[in-house]
N, C-alpha and C positions, 0 to 999 in steps of 0.2 A: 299379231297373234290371230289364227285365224280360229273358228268359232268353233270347231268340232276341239282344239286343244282346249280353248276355253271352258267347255261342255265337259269334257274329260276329266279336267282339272277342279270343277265342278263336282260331279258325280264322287271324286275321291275326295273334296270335300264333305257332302254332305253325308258320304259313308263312316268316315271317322268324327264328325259329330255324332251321328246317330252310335257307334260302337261308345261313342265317349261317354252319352249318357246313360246306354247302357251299363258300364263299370260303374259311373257314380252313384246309379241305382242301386246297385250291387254291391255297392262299396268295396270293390276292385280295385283299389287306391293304387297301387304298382303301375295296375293295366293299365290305368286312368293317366297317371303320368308319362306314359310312354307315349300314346297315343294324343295328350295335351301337345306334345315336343312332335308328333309327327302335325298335328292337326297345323301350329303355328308354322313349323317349314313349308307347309301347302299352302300355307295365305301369304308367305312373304312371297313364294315363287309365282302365284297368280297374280297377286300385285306389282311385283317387280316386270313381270311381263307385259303385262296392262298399262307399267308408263311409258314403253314406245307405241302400243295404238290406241289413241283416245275414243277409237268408234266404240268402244266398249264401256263406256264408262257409265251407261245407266245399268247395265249387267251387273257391273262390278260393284255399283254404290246398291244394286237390291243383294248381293250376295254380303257385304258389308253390313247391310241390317239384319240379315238373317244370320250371320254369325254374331252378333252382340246380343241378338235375341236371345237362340242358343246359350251365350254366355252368363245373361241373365236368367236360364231357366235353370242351369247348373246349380249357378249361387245360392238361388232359393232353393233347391234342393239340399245342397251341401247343409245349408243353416237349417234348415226343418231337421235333417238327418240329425246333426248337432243338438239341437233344443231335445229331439227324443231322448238320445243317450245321455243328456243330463238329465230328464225328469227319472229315466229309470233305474239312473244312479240317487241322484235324490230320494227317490221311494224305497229304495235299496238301504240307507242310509239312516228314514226315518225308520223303517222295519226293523232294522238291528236297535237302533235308540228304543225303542220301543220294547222291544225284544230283552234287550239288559239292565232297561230302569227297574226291574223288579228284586235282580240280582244283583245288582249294586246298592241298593236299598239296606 
């Protein structure tokens, strides 16, 4: 695999990461899954390619941590995303309780 496909393959990596956490910013949930399915086809074809030449393989184990990075910043994304929309359901929730204890009384 010579080093400008590597680079290439690269570059469309780190482009659909960066679109990826865009959506899940955005909560583009659709987008997000299309682009999860392209982002994972990209890592098996640069790794499937990277196991007939091993000169690559400190490229491949820094691109390797920076995609689980990546995947770690999603998560915590997703979750904080998550924790909002229940506290605002919650308070949504106590407001209406709140709101009918006088009328149920």
């Amino acid at each position: 695999m010579t080093c400008n496909i590597l680079e290439k393959q690269n570059e469309t990596l780190v482009s659909l990461n960066q679109a990826l956490q865009d959506c899940v910013a955005t909560q583009n949930i659709d987008k997000a899954l299309d682009l999860a399915l392209l982002r994972q086809k990209a890592l098996i074809e640069i790794f499937q390619s990277a196991e007939s030449d091993p000169s690559n393989s400190a490229e491949l184990e820094k691109l390797a941590t920076e995609t689980l990075e990546r995947l770690s910043k999603e998560k915590m994304l997703l979750k904080a995303q998550s924790l909002e929309k229940r506290n605002d359901f919650l308070l949504r929730k106590s407001a209406i309780k709140a709101y009918m204890a006088p009328i149920a009384a």
